[in-house]
C-alpha positions as CSV (number, residue, x, y, z in Angstrom):
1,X,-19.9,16.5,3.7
2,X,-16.8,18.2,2.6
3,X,-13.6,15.7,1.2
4,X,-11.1,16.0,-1.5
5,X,-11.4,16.2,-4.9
6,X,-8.5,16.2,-7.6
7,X,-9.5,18.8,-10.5
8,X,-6.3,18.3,-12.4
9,X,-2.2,18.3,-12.1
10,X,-1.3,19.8,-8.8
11,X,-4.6,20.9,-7.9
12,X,-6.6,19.6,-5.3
13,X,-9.4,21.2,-3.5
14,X,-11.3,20.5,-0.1
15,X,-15.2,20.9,-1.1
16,X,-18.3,20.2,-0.8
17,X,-19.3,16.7,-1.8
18,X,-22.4,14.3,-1.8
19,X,-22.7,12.4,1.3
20,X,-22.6,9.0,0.9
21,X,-25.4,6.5,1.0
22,X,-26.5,2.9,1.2
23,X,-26.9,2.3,-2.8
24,X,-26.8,-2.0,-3.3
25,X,-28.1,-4.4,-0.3
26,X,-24.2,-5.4,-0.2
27,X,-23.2,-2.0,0.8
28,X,-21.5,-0.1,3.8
29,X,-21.3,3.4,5.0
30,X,-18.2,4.4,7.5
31,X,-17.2,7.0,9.3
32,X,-13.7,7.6,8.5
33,X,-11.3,7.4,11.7
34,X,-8.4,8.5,9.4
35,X,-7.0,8.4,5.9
36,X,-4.1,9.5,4.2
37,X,-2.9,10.1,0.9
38,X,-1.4,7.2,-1.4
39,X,2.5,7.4,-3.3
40,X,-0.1,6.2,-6.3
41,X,-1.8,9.2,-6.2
42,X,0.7,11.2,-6.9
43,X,1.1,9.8,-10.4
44,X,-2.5,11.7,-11.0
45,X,-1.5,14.7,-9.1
46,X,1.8,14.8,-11.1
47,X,0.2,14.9,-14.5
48,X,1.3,12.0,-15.1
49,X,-2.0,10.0,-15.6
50,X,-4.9,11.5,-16.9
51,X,-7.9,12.9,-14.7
52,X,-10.9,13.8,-17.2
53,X,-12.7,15.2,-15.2
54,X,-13.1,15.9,-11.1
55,X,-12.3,13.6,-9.2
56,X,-13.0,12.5,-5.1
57,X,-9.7,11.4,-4.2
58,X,-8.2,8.3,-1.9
59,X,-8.6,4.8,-1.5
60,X,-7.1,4.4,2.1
61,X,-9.4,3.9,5.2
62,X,-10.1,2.7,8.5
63,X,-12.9,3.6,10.5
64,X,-16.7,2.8,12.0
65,X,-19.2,1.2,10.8
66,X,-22.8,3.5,10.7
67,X,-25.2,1.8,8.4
68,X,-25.1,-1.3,6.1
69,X,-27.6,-2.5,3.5
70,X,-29.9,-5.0,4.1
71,X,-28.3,-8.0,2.3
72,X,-25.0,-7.6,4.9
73,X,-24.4,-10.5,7.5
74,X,-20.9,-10.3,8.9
75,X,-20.4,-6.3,9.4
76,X,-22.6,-4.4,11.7
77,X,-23.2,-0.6,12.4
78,X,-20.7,0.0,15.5
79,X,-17.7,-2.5,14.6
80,X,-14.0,-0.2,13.6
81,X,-13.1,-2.1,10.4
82,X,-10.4,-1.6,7.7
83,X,-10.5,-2.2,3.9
84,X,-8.8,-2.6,0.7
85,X,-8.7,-0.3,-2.5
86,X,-11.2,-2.8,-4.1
87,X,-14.1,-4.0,-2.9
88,X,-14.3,-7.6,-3.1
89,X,-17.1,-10.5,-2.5
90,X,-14.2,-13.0,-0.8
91,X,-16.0,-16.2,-2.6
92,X,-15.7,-16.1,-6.2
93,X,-13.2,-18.3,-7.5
94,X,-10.7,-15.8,-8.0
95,X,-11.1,-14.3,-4.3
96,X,-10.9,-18.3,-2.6
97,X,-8.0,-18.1,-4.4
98,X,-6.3,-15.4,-2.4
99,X,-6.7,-12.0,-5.8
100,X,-9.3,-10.7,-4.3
101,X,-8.1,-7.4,-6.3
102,X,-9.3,-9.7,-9.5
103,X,-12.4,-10.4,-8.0
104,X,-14.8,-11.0,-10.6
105,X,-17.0,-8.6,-9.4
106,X,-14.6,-6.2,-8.2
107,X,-15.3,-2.5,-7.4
108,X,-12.6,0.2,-7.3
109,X,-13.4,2.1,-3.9
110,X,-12.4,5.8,-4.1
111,X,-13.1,8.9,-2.6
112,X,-11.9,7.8,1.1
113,X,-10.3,11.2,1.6
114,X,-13.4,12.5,3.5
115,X,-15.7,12.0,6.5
116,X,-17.5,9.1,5.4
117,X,-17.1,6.6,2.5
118,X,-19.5,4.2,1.0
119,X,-18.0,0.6,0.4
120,X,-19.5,-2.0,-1.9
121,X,-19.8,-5.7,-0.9
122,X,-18.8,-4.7,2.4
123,X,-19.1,-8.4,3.7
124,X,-16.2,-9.4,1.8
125,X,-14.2,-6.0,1.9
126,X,-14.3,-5.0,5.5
127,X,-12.6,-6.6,8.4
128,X,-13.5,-5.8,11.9
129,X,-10.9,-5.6,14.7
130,X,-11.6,-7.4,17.9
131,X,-12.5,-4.0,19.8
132,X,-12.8,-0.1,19.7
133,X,-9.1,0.3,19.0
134,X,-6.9,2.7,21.1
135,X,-5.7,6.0,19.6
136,X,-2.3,4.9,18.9
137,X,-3.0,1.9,17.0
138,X,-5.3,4.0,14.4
139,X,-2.3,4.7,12.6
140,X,-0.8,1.1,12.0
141,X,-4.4,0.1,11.2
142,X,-4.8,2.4,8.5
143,X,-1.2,1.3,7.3
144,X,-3.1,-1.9,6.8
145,X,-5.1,-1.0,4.2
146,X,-2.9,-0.6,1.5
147,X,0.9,0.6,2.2
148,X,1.2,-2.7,4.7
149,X,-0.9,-4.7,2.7
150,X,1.1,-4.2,-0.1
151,X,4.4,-4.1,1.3
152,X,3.5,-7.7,2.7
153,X,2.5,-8.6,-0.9
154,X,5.5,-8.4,-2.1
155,X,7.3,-10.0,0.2
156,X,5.3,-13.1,-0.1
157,X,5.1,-12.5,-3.7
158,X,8.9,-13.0,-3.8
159,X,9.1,-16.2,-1.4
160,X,10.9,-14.6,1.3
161,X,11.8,-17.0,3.8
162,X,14.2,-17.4,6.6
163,X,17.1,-17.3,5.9
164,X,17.3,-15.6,2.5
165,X,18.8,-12.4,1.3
166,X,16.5,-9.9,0.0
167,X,16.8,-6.5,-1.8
168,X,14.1,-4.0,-1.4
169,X,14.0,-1.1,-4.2
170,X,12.2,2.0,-3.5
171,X,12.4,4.1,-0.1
172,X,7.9,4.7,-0.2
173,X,5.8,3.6,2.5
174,X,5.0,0.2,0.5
175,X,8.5,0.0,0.1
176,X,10.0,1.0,3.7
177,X,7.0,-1.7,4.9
178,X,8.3,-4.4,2.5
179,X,11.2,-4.3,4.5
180,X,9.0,-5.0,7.7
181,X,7.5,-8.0,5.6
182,X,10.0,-9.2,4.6
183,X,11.9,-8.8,8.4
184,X,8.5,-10.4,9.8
185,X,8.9,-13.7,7.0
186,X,12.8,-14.3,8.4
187,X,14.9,-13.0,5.9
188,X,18.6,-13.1,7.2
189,X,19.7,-10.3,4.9
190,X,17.7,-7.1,4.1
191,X,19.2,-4.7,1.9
192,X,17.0,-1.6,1.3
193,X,17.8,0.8,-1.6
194,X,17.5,4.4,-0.6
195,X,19.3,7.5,-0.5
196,X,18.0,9.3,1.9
197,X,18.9,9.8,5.3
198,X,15.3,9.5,7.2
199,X,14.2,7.0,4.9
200,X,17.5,5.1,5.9
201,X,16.9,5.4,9.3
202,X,13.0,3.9,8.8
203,X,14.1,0.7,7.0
204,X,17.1,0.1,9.5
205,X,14.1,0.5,12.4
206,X,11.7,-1.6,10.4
207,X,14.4,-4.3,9.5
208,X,17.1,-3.7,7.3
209,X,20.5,-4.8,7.8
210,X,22.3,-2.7,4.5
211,X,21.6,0.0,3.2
212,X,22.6,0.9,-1.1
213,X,22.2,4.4,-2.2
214,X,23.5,3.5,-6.3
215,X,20.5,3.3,-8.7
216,X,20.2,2.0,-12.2
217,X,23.2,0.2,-13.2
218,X,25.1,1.1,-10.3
219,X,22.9,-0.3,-7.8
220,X,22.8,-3.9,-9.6
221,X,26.5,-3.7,-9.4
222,X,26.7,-3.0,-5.7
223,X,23.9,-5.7,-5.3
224,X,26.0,-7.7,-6.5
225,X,29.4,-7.2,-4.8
226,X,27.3,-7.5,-1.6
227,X,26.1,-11.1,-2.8
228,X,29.7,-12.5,-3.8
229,X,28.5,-12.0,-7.5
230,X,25.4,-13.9,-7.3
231,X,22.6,-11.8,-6.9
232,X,19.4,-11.5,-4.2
233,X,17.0,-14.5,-3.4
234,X,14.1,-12.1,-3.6
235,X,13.9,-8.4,-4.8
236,X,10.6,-6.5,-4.1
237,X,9.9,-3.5,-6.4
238,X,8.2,-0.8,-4.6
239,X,8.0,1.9,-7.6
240,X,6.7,1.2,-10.8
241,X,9.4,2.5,-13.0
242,X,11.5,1.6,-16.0
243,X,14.6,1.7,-14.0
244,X,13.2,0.5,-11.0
245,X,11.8,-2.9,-12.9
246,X,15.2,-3.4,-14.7
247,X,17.1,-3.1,-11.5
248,X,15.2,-5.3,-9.6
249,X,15.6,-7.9,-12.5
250,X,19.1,-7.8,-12.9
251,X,19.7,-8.0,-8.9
252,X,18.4,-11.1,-8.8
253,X,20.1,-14.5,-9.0
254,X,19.4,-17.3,-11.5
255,X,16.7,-18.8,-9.7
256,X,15.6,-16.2,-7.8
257,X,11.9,-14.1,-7.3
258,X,11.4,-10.7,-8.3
259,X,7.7,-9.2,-7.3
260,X,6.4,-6.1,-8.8
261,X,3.8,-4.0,-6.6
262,X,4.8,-0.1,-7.9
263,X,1.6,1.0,-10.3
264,X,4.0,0.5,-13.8
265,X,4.6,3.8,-15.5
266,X,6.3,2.9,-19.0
267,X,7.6,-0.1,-17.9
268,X,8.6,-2.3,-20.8
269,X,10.0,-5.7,-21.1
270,X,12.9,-7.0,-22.9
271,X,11.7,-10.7,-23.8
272,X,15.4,-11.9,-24.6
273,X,16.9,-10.1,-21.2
274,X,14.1,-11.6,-19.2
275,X,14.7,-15.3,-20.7
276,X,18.0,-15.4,-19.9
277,X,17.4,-13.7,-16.5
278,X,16.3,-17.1,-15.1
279,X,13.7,-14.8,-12.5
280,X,10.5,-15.5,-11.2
281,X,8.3,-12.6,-11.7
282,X,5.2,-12.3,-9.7
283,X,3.2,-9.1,-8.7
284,X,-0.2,-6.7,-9.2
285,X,-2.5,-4.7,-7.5
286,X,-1.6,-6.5,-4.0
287,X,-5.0,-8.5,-2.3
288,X,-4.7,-6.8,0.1
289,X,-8.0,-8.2,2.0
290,X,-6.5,-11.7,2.1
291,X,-3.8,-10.6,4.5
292,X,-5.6,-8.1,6.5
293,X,-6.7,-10.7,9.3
294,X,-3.2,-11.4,10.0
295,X,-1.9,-7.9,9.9
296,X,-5.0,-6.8,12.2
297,X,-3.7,-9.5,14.5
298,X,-0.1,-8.6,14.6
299,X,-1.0,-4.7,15.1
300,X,-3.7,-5.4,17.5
301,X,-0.8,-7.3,19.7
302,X,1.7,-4.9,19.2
303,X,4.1,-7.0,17.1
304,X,4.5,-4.3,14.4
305,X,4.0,-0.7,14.4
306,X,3.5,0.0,10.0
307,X,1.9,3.3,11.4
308,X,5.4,4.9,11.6
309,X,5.4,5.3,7.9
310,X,2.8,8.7,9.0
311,X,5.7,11.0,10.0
312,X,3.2,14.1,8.4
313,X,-0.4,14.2,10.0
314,X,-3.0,17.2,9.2
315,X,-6.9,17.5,9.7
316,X,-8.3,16.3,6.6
317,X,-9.3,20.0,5.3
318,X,-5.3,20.7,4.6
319,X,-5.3,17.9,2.4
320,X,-3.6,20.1,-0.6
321,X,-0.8,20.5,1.5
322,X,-0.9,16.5,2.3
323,X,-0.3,16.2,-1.2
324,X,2.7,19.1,-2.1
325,X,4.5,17.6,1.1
326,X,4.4,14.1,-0.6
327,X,5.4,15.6,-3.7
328,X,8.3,17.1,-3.1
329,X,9.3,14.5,-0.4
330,X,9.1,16.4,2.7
331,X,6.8,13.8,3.8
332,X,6.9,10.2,3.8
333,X,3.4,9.9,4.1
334,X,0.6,12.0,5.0
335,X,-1.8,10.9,7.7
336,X,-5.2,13.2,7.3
337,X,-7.7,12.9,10.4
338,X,-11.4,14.3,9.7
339,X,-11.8,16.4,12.4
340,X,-14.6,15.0,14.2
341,X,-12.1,11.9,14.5
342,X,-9.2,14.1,15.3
């Protein structure tokens, strides 16, 4: 099996890898129907966070089931299923909880970025959708397993609600599908922070009523012109920045929820500014498995369609070039089909 592995900053290379196999009773092996490459991985591929040594690469997957160990129930060989960057069991306390990312026996599930992917405690990580799904919906189901997931996180993470005015900062896939969420969960007033022009066009599509191209200081001003001084209900922060953080902060009112779902980079904390900030702050590594029945449901109906975050897609083997379109924001995201799923 061939897939991609990430050997250090800007360099990633399609070769030869172990196939995967059934390893623990509670595991899965599926073929991948599509995958795609992650705005978190391009913290790696940036230099910006270490990579010791070689790495298999991605952590986004849909596909078919072809073999499961012999202590799984609930998924069987044949069923298309999605998943979420960590494994989960779904019943320890943490998990009935709804954090299944803080599951206490939690498993990071990488390497998704080829043919076939092993997942542990597949009973509790995979979700099967009621059929074979068309071609067309492969896309939005994918979407599912993270970007949506996560998009939807912080949405709910900031009690949106009808009704309520909402700033979305960041223009990624998690953040362009926060702005779905967040449309979905009856927010009156959208207001997506981007500045530019296809991105724009995406989050007025997916739900956005305003659009603020000011960052930083600037941006918290114009947030705050827009809301007759007051600030946003709820602010979503799709980056994982410094400025990013502070700008969500300090655009919302006294009262008001601020989630965090961008991977932090050197983000620090004022204690004092934060006090007196009167915010809610809520966020993490989104669960993404304890909203993936829903999402499956609205995608399955046709009530979204996350999948138009892809606007790149390549067969898996051009994965490098997956990765350099990302990073210098040709591409939204890059869709990668294996090409026996192609």
């Amino acid at each position: 099996m061939r897939g991609a592995v990430l050997y250090g900053p800007r360099d990633v290379r399609f070769e030869q890898r172990d196939e995967p196999k059934i390893m623990k009773p509670t595991d899965a092996v599926i073929r991948i129907a599509a995958t795609c490459v992650c705005g978190s991985d391009l913290w790696p591929y940036r230099g910006l966070q270490p990579v010791p040594a070689p790495a298999p690469f991605g952590h986004e997957y849909c596909g078919v089931v072809e073999e499961v160990g012999s202590a799984v129930r609930l998924v069987k060989p044949g069923q298309f299923v999605v998943g979420s960057f960590f494994a989960s069991d779904n019943t320890c306390p943490n998990c009935k909880a709804g954090y299944q990312t803080s599951c206490q026996n939690r498993e990071l599930v990488g390497g998704a970025q080829a043919g076939r992917l092993r997942v542990p405690l597949a009973d509790g990580t995979l979700v099967a959708t009621p059929g074979m799904p068309p071609e067309d919906l492969v896309p939005s189901l994918l979407a599912a397993s993270d970007v949506l997931g996560t998009g939807w996180f912080a949405a709910d993470a900031a009690n949106v609600s009808p009704g309520k005015t909402v700033v979305v900062v960041g223009d990624g896939a998690v953040g362009l599908l926060g702005v779905l969420s967040a449309r979905q969960m009856g927010a009156e007033r959208i207001i997506a922070m981007s500045r530019h022009e296809r991105r724009q066009t995406l989050a007025r599509e997916f739900g956005a009523s305003d659009i603020v191209t000011e960052r930083g200081d600037e941006g918290v001003k114009r947030i705050k012109e827009m809301t007759g001084g007051i600030g946003a209900d709820s602010v979503l922060e799709c980056v994982g920045t410094q400025e990013a953080m502070m700008q969500a902060i300090r655009s919302a009112r006294p009262g008001g929820y601020v989630s965090y779902v961008g991977v932090p980079h050197g983000v620090k904390l004022d204690g004092a500014e934060v006090f007196f900030a009167h915010v809610r702050l809520h966020g993490g590594p989104a669960p993404v498995r304890r909203y993936l029945p829903h999402l499956i449901d609205l995608i399955w109906n046709r009530k979204i369609n996350p999948g138009k975050v892809f606007d790149l897609t390549l067969p898996l083997d051009q994965v490098a070039e997956g990765y350099r379109a990302m990073d210098e924001r040709r591409a939204i995201k890059t869709l990668l089909r294996p090409q026996e799923a192609a």
